[in-house]
C-alpha positions as a Python dict, from the first residue, in 0.01 Angstrom:
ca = {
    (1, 'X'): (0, 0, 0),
    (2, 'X'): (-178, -129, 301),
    (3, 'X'): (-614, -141, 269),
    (4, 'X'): (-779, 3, 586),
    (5, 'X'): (-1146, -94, 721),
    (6, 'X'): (-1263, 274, 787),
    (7, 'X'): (-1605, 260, 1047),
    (8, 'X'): (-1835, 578, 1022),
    (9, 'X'): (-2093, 656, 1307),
    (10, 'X'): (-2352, 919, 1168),
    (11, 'X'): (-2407, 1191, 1389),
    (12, 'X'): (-2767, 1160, 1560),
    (13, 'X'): (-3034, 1348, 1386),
    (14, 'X'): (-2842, 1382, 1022),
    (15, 'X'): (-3102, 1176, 809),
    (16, 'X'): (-3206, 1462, 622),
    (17, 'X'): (-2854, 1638, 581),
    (18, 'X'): (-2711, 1283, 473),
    (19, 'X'): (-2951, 1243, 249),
    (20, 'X'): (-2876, 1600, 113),
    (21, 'X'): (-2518, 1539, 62),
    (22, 'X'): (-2547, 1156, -53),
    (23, 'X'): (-2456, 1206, -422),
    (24, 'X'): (-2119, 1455, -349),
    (25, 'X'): (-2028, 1190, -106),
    (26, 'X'): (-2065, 890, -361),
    (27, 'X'): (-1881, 1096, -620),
    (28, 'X'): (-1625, 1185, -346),
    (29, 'X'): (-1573, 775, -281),
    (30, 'X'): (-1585, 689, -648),
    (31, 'X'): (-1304, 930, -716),
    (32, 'X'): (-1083, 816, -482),
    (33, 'X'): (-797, 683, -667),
    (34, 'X'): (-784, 951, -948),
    (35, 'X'): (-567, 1211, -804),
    (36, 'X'): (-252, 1163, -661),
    (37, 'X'): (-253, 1071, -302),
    (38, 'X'): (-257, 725, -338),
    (39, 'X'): (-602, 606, -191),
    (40, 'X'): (-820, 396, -420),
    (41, 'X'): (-1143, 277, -272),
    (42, 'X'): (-1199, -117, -260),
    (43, 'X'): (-1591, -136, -118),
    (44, 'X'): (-1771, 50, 55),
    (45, 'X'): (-2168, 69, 141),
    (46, 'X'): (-2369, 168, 469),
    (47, 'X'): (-2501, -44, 782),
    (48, 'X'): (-2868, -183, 739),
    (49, 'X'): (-2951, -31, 1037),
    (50, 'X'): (-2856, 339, 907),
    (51, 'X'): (-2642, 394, 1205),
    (52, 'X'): (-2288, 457, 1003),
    (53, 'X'): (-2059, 273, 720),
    (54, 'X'): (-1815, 34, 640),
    (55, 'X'): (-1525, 139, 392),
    (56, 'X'): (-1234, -42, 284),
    (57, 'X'): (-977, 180, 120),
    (58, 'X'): (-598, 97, 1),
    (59, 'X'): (-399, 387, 104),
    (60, 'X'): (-36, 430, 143),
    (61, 'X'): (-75, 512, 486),
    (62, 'X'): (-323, 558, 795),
    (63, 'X'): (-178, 944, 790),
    (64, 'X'): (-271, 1010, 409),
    (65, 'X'): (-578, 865, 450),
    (66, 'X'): (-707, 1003, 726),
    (67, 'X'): (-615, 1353, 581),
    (68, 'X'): (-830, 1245, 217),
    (69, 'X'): (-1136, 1155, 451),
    (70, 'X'): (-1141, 1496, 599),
    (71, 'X'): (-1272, 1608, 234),
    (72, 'X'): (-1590, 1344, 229),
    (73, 'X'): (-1857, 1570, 181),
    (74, 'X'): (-1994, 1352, 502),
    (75, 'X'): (-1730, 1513, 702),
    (76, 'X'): (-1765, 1864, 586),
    (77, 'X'): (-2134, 1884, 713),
    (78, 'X'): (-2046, 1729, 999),
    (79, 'X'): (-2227, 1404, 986),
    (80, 'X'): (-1962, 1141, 1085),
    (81, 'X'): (-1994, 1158, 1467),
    (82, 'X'): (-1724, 866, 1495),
    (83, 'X'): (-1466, 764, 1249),
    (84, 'X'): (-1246, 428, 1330),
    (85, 'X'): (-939, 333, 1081),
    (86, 'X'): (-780, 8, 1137),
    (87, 'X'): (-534, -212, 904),
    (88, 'X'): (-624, -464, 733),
    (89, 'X'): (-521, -773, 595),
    (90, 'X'): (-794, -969, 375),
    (91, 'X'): (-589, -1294, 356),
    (92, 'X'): (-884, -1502, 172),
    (93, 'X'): (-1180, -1459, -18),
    (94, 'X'): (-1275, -1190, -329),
    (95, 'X'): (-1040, -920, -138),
    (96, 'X'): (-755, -1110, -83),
    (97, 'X'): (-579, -961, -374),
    (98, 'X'): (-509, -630, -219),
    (99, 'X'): (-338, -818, 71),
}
């Protein structure tokens, strides 16, 4: 199980459809970890500036992953205008466990 720091840019101009779609996409991110692909969400929460988000999810792999993100209710609508998954390896602090 490897945790990956997942980077969503919103789309320009999808306040108001974000805002829409906000509670499937919290339930969506909460139940990660209940079926059986493997993800389980660690943290997640958006910029202060409103441009995007930073997730950190433990998946078994970048490939499984990136196939449970394509059912965010974020992504459905369209609002993620940039998605960035990279590895990662928190070696100290509060995360450190799922090193």
């Amino acid at each position: 199980m490897s945790v990956f720091a997942v980077e969503y840019v919103y789309a320009a101009g999808s306040d108001d459809v974000r805002a829409e779609h906000r509670p499937a996409h919290r339930d969506f991110l909460a139940g990660l970890g209940t079926d059986q692909d493997g993800t389980a969400l660690v943290a997640s929460g958006p910029y202060a500036d409103g441009s995007g988000a930073l997730l950190l999810i433990a998946a078994p792999s970048q490939e499984v992953l990136a196939q449970t993100l394509k059912n965010d209710p974020f992504a459905i609508i369209g609002s993620i205008a940039a998605l960035r998954m990279t590895e990662w390896s928190p070696v100290l602090g509060e995360l450190s466990h799922h090193a």
